[in-house]
MDAnalysis code that builds the backbone (N, CA, C; Angstrom):
import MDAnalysis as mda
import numpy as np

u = mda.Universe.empty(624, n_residues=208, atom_resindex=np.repeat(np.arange(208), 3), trajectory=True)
u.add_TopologyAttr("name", ["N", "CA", "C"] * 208)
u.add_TopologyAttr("resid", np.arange(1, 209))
u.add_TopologyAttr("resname", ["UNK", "UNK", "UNK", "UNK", "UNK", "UNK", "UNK", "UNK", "UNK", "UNK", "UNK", "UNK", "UNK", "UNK", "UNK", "UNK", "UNK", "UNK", "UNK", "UNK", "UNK", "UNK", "UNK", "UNK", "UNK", "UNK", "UNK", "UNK", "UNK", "UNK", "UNK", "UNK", "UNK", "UNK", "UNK", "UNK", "UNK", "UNK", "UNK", "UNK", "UNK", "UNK", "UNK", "UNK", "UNK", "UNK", "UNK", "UNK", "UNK", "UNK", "UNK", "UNK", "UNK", "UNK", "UNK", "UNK", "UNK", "UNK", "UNK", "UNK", "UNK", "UNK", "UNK", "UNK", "UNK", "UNK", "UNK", "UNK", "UNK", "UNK", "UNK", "UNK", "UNK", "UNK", "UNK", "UNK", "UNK", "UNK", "UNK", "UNK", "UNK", "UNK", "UNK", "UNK", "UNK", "UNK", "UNK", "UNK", "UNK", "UNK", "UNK", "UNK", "UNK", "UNK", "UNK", "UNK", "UNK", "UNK", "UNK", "UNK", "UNK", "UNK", "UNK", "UNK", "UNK", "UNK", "UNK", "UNK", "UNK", "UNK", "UNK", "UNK", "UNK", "UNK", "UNK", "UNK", "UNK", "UNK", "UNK", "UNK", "UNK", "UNK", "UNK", "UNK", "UNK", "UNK", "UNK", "UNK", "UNK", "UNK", "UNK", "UNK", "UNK", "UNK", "UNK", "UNK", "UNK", "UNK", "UNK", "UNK", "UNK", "UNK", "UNK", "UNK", "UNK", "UNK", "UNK", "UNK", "UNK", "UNK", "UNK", "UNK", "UNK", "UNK", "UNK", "UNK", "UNK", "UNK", "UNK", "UNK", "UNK", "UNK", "UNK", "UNK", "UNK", "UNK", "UNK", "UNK", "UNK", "UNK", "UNK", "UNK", "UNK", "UNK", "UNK", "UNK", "UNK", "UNK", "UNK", "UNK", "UNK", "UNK", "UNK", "UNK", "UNK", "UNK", "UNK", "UNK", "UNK", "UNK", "UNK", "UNK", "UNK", "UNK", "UNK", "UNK", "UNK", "UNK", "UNK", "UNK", "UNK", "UNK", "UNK", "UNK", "UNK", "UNK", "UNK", "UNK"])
u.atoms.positions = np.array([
    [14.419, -144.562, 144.277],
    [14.191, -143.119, 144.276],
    [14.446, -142.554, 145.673],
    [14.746, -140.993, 145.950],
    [15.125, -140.824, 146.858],
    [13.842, -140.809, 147.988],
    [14.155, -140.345, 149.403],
    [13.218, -140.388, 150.491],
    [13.005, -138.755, 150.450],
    [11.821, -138.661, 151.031],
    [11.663, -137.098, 151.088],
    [12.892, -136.183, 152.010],
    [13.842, -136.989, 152.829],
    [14.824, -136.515, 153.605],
    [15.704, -136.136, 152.195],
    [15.762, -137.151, 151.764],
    [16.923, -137.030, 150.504],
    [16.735, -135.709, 149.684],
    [15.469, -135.823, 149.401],
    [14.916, -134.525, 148.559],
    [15.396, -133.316, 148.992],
    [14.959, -133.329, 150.495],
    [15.079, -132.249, 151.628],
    [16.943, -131.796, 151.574],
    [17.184, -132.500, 151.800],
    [19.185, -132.236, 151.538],
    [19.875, -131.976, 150.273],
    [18.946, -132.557, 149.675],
    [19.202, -132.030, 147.871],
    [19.014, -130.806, 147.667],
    [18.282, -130.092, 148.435],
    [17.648, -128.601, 148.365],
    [18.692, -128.075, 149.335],
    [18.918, -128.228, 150.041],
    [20.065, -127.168, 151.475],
    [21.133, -127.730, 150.675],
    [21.642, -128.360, 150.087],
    [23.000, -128.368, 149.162],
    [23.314, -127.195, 148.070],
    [22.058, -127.276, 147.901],
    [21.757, -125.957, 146.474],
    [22.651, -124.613, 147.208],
    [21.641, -124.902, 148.872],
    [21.939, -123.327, 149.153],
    [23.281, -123.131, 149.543],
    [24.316, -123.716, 149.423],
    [25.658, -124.238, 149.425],
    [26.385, -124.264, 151.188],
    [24.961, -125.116, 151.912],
    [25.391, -125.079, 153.232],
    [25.677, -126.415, 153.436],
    [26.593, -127.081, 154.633],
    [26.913, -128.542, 154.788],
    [26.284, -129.124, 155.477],
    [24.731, -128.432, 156.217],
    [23.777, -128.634, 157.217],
    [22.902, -129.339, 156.239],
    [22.967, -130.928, 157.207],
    [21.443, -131.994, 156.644],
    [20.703, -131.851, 157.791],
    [19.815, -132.837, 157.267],
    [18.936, -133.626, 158.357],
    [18.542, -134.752, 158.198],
    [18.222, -135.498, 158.942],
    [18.311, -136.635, 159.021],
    [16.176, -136.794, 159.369],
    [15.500, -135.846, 159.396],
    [14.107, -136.184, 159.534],
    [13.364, -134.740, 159.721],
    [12.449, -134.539, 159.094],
    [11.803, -133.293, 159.086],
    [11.297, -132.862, 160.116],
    [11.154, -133.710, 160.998],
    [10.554, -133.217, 161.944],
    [11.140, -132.745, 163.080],
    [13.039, -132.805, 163.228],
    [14.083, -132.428, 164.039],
    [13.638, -130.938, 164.538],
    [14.293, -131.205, 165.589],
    [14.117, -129.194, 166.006],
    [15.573, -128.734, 165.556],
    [15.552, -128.260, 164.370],
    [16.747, -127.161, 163.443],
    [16.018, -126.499, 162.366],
    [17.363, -125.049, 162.573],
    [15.465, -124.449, 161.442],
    [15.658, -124.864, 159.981],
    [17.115, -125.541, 159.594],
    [16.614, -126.503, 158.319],
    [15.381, -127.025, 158.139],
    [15.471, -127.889, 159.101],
    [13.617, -129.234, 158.868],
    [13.005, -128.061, 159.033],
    [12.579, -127.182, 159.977],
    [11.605, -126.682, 160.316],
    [11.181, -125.743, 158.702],
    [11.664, -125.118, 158.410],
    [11.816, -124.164, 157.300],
    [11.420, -125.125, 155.813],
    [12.118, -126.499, 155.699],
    [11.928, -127.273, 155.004],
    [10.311, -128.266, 155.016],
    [10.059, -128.701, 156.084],
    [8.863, -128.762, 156.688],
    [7.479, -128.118, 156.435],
    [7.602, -126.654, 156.262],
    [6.988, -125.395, 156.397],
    [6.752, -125.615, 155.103],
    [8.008, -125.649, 153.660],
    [7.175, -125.558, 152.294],
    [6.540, -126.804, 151.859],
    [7.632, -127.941, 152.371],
    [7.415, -129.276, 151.290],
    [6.480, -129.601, 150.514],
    [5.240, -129.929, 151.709],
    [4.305, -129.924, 150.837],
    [3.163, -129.036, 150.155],
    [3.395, -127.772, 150.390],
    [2.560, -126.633, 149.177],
    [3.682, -126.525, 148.339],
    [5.000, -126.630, 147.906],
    [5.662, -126.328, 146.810],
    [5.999, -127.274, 145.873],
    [5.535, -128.847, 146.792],
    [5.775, -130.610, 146.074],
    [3.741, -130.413, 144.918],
    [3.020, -129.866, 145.946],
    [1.664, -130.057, 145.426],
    [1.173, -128.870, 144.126],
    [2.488, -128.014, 144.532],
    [2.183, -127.048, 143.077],
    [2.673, -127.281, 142.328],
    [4.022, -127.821, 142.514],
    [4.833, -128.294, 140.910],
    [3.888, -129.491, 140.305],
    [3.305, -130.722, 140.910],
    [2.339, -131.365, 140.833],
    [1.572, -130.960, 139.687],
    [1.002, -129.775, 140.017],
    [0.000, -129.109, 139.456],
    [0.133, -128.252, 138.243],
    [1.326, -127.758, 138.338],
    [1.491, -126.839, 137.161],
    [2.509, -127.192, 135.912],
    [2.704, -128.874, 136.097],
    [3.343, -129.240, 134.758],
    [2.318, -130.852, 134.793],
    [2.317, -131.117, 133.461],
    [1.718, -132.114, 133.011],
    [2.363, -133.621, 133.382],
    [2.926, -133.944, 134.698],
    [3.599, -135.019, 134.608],
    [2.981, -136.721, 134.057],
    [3.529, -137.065, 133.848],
    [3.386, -138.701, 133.705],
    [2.933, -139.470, 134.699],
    [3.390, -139.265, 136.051],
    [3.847, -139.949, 136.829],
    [2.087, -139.706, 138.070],
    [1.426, -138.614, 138.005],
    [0.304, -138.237, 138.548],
    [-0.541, -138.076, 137.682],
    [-0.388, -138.403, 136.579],
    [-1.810, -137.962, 135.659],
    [-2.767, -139.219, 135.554],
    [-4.162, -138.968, 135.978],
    [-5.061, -139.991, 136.338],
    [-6.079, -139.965, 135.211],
    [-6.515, -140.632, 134.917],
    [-7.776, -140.938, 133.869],
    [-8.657, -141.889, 134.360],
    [-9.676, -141.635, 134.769],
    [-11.168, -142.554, 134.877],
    [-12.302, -141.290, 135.164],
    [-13.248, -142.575, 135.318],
    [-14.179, -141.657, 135.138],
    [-14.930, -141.535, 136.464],
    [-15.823, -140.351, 136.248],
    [-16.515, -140.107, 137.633],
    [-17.365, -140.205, 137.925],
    [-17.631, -140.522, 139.072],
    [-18.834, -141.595, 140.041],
    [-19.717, -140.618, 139.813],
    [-21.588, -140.816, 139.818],
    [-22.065, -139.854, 139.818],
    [-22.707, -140.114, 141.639],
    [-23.013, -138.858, 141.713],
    [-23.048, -138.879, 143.699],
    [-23.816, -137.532, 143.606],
    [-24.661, -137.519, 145.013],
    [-25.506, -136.309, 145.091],
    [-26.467, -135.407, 144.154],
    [-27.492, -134.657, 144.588],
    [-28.104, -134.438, 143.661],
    [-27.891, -133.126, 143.420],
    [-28.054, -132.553, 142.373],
    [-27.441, -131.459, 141.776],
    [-28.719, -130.206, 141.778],
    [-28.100, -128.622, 141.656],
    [-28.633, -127.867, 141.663],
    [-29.595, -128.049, 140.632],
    [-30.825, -127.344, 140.873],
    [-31.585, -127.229, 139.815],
    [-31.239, -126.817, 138.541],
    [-30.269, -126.442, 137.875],
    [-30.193, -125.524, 136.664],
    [-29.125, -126.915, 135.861],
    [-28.780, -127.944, 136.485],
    [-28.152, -128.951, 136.403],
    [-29.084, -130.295, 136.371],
    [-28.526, -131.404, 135.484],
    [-28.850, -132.309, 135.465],
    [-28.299, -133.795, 136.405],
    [-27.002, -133.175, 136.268],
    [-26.102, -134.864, 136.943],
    [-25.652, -133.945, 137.890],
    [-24.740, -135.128, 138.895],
    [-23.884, -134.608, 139.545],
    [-22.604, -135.802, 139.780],
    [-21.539, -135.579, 140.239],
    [-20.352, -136.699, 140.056],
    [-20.074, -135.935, 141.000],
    [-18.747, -136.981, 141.802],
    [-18.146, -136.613, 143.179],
    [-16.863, -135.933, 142.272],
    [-16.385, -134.931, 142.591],
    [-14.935, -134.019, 142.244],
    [-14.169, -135.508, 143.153],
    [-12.869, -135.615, 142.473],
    [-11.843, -136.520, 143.339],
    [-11.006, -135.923, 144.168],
    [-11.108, -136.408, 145.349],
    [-10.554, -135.732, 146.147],
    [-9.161, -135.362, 146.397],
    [-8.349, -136.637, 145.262],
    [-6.570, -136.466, 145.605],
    [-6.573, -135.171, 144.324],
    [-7.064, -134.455, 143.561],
    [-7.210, -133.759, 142.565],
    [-7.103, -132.497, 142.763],
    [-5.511, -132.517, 141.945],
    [-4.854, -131.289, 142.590],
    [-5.301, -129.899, 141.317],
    [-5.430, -130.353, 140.050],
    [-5.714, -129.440, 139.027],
    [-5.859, -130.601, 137.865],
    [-7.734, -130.090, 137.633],
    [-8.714, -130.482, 136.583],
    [-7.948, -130.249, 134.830],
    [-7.718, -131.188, 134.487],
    [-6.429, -131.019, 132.557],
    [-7.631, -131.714, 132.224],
    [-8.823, -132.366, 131.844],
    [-9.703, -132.290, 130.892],
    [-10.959, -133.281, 131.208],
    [-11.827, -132.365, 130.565],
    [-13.363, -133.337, 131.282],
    [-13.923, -134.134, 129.981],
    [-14.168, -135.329, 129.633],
    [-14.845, -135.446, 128.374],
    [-16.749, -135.734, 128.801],
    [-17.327, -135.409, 128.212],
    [-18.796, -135.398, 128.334],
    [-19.202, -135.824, 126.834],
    [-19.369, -137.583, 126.561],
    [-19.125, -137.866, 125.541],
    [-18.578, -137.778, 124.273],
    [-19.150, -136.716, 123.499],
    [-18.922, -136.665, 122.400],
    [-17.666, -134.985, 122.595],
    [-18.424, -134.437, 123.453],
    [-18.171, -133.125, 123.831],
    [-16.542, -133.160, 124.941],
    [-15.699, -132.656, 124.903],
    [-14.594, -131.989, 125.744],
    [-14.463, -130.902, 126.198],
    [-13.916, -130.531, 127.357],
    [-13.026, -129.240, 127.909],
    [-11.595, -130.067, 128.249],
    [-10.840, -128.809, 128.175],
    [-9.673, -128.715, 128.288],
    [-8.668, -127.673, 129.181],
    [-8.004, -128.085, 129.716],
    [-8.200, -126.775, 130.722],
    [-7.447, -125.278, 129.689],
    [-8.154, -124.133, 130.307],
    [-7.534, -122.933, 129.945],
    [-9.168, -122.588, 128.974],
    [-9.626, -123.626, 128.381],
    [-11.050, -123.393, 127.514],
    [-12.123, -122.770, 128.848],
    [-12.915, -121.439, 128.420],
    [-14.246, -121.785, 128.947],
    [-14.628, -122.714, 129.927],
    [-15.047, -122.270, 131.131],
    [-16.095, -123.901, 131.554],
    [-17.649, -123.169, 131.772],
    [-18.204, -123.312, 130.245],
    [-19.613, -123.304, 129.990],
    [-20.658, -123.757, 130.228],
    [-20.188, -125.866, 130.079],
    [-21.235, -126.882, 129.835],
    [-20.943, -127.414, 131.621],
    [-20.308, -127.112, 132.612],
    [-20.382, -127.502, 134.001],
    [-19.994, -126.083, 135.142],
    [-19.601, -127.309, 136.218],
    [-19.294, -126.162, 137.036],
    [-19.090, -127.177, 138.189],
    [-17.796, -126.691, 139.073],
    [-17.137, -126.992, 139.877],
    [-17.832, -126.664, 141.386],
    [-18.221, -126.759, 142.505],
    [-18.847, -126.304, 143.347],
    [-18.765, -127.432, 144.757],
    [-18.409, -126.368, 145.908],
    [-19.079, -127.141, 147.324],
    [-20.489, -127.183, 147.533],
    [-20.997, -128.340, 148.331],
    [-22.426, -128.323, 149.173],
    [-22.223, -128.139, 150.814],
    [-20.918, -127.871, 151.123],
    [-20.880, -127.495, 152.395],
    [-19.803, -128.733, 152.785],
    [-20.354, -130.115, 152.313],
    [-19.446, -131.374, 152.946],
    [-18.405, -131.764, 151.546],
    [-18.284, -131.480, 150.703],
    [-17.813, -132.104, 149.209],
    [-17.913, -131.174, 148.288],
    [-17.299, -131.771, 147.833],
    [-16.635, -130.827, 145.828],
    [-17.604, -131.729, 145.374],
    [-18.369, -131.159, 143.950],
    [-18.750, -131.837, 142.994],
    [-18.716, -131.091, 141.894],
    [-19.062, -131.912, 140.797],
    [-18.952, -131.748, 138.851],
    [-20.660, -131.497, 138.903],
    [-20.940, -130.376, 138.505],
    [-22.296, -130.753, 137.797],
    [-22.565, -130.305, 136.838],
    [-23.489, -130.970, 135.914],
    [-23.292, -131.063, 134.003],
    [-24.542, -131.412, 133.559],
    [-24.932, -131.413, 132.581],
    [-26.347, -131.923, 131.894],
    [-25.888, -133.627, 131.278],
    [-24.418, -134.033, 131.476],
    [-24.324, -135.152, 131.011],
    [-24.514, -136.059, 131.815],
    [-25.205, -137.658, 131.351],
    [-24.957, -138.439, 132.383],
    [-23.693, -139.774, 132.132],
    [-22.680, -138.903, 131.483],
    [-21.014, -140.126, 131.357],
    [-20.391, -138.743, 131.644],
    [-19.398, -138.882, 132.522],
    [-17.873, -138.015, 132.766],
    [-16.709, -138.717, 133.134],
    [-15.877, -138.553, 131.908],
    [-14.705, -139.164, 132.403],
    [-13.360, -137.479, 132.681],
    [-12.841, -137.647, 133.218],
    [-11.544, -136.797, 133.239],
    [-10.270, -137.416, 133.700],
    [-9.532, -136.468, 133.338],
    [-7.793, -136.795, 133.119],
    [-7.338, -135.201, 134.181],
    [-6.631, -136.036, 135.596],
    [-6.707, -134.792, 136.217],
    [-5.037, -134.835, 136.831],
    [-4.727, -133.858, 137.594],
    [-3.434, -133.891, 138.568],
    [-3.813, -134.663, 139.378],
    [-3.188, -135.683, 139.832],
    [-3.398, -136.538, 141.105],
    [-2.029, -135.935, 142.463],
    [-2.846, -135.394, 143.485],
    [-1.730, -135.107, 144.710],
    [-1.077, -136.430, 144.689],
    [0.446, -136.490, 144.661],
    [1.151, -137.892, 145.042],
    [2.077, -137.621, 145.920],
    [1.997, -138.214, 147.280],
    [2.778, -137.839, 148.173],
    [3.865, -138.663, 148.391],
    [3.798, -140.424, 147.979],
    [5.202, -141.239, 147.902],
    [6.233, -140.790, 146.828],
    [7.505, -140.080, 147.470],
    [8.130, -140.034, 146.030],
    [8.859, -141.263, 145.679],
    [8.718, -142.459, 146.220],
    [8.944, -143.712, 145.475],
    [8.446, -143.599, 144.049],
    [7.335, -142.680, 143.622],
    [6.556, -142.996, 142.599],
    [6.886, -141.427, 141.913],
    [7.830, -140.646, 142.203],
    [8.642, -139.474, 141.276],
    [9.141, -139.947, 140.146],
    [9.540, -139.130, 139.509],
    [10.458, -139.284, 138.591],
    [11.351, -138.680, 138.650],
    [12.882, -139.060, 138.073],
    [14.158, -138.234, 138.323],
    [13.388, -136.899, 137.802],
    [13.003, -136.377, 136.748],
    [12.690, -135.287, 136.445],
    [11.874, -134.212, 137.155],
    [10.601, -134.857, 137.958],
    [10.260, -133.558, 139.338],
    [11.105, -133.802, 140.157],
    [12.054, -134.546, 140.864],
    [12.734, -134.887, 141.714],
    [13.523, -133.432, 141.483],
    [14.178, -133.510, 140.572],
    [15.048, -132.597, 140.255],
    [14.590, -130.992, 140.459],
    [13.150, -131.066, 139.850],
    [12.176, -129.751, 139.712],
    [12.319, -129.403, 141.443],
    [11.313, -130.329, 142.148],
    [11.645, -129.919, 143.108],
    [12.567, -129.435, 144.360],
    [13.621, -130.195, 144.030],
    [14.604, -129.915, 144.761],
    [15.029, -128.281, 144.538],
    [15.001, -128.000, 143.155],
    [15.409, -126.455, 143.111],
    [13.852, -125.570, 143.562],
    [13.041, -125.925, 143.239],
    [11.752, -125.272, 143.642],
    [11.974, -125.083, 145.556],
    [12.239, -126.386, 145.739],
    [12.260, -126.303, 147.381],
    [13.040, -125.392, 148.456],
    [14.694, -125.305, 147.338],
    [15.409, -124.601, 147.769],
    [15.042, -123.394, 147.404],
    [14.804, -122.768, 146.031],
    [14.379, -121.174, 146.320],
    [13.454, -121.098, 147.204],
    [12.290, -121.759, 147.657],
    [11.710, -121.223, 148.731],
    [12.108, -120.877, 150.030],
    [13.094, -121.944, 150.393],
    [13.535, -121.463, 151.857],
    [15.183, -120.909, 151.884],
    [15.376, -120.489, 150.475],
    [17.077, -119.773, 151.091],
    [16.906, -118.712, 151.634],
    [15.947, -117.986, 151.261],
    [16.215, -116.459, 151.915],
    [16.195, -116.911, 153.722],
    [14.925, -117.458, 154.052],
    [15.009, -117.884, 155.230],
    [16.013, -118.317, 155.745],
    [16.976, -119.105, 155.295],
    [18.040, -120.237, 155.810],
    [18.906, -119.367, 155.995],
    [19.616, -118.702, 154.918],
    [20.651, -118.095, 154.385],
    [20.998, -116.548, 154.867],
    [19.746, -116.145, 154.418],
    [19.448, -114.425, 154.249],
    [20.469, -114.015, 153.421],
    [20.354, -114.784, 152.140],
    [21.091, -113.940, 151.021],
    [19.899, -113.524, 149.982],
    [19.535, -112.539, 150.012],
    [18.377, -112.412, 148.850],
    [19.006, -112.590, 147.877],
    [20.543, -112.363, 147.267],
    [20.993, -112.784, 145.596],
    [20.824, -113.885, 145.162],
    [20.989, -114.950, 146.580],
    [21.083, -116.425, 146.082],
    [19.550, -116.811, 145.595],
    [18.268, -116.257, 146.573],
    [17.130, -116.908, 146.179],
    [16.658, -116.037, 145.453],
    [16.981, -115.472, 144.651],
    [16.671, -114.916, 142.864],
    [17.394, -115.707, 141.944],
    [18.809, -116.007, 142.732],
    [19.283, -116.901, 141.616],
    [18.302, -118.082, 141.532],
    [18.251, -118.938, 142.700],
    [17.822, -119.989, 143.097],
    [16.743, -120.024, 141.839],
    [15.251, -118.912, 142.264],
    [14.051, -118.683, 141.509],
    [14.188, -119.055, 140.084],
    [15.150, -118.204, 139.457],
    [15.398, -118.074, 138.306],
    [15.503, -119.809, 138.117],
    [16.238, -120.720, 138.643],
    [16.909, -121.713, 138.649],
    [15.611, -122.638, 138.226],
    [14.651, -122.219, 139.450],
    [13.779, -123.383, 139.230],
    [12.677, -122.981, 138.009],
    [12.681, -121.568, 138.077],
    [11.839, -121.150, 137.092],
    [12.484, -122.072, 135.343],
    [13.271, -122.164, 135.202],
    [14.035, -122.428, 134.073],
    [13.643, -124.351, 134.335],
    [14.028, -124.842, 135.297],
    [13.805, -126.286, 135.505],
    [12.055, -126.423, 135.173],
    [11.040, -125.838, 135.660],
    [9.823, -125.665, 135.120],
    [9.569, -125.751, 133.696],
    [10.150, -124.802, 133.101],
    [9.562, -124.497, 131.578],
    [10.242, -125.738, 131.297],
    [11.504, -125.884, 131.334],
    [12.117, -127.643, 130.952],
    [11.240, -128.391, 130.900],
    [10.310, -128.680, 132.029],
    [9.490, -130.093, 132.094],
    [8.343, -129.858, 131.416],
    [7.462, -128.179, 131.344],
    [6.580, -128.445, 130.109],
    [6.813, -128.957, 129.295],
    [7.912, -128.339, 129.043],
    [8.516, -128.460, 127.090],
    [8.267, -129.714, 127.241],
    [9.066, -130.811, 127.773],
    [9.285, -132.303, 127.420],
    [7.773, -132.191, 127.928],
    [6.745, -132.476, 128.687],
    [5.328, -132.833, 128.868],
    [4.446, -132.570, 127.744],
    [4.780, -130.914, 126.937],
    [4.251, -131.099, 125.756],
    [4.627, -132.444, 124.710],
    [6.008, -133.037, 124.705],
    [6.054, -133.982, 123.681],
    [5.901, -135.435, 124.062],
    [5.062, -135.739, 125.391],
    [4.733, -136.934, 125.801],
    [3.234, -137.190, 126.562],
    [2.880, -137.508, 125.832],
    [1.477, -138.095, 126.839],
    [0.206, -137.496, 126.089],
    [0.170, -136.528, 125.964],
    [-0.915, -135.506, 125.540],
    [-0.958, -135.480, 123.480],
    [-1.963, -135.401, 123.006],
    [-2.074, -134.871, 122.164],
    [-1.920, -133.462, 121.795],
    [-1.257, -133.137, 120.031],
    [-0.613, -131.953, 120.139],
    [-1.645, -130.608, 120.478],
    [-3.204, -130.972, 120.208],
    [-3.938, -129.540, 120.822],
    [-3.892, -129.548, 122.121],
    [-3.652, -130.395, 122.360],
    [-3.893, -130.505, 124.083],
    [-3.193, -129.525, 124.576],
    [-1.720, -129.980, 124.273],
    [-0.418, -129.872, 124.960],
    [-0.737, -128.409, 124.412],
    [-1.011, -127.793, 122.969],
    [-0.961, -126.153, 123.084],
    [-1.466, -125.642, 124.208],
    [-2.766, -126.335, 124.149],
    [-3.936, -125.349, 124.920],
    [-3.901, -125.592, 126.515],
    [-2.702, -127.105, 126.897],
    [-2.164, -126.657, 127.864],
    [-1.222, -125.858, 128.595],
    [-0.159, -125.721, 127.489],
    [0.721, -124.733, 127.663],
    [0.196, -123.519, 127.686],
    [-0.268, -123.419, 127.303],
    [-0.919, -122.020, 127.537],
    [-1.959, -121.541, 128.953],
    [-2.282, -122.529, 128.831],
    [-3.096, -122.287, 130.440],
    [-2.103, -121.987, 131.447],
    [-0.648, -122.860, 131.793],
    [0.135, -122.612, 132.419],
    [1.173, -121.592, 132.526],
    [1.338, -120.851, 131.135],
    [2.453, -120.186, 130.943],
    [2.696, -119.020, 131.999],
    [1.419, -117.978, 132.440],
    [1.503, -117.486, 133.312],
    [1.102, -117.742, 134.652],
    [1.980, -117.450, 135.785],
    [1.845, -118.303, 136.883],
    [3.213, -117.735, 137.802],
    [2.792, -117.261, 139.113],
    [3.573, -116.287, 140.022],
    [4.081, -117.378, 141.062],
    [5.055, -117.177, 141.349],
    [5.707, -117.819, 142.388],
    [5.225, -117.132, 143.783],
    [4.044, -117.039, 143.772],
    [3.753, -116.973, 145.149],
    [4.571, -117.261, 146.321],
    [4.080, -118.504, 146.169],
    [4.578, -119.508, 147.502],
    [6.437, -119.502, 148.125],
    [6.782, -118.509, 147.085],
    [8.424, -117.717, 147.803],
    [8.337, -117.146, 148.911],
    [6.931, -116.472, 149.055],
    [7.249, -115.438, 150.251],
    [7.947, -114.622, 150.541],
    [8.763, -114.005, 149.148],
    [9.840, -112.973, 149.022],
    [9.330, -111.979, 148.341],
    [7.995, -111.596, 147.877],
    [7.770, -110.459, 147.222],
    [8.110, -110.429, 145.680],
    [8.534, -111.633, 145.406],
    [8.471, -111.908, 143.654],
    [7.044, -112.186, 143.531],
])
């Protein structure tokens, strides 16, 4: 699989310039610009499609003691980029459902789960930062995700990074679709698609 350099040149190819790099951390405002998104635009695609390749399942430690109006408490995981489903035995959430029966919260030093149950398992986004462990399919996501973020910067063509947007926006819904027909059960996958469907490209920094 490629190196994050590779990734990085896969994206400035898009923007149809012949400028690489050879390490992110070079002084050119490629790396620098490239540098700047990688990882908030690698940790949102992460997050906002159901991949294979980061989706974690176990269960959670219970740790600290919980507010009064609460019974348990479990440590939140810390590589946990976005919560896709809590089971509390018999009982589930899912994301996009209500969260009624818990609640997500700091104590100042840590994230924690606290619930009236004492078993929690969840199935969450795991941040993965080796892309040894990608798949051609975000590989791909990201590379166009990466490049609409920094053409306007690179380039200063605003046509190209609408095209670009559009580009990755379209590579996105691609990988739901296929995420709905792998891994997940079919309510899942509705009631995940749906949690995701709306969702702003912020992280452009172009006013889309």
């Amino acid at each position: 699989m490629p190196a994050d350099t590779d990734i990085a040149n896969m994206a400035l190819s898009r923007l149809g310039t012949r400028a690489t790099i050879a390490d992110l951390s070079e002084n050119s405002t490629e790396a620098r610009q490239i540098k700047l998104w990688y990882a908030t635009v690698r940790d949102d695609l992460q997050s906002l499609v159901d991949w294979n390749f980061n989706r974690v399942s176990q269960a959670l430690a219970s740790l600290g003691t919980p507010p009064a109006r609460w019974a348990s408490s479990y440590a939140y995981p810390s590589d946990c980029l976005k919560m896709r489903r809590l089971d509390f035995g018999t009982a589930s959430w899912v994301a996009g459902d209500p969260a009624s029966d818990f609640e997500i919260a700091s104590d100042g030093s840590g994230t924690f789960l606290y619930c009236n149950e004492d078993r929690v398992s969840a199935v969450y986004a795991q941040r993965v930062t080796d892309p040894a462990r990608f798949t051609p399919g975000f590989v791909l996501a990201l590379v166009d995700c990466l490049a609409a973020a920094v053409a306007h910067a690179i380039t200063q063509k605003a046509d190209l990074a609408e095209m670009l947007l559009r580009r990755a926006q379209e590579r996105i819904e691609r990988a739901r679709a296929d995420s709905a027909n792998e891994g997940i059960a079919q309510g899942d996958a509705e009631r995940l698609a749906q949690s995701l469907v709306v969702r702003d490209f912020d992280w452009m920094g172009d006013g889309t």
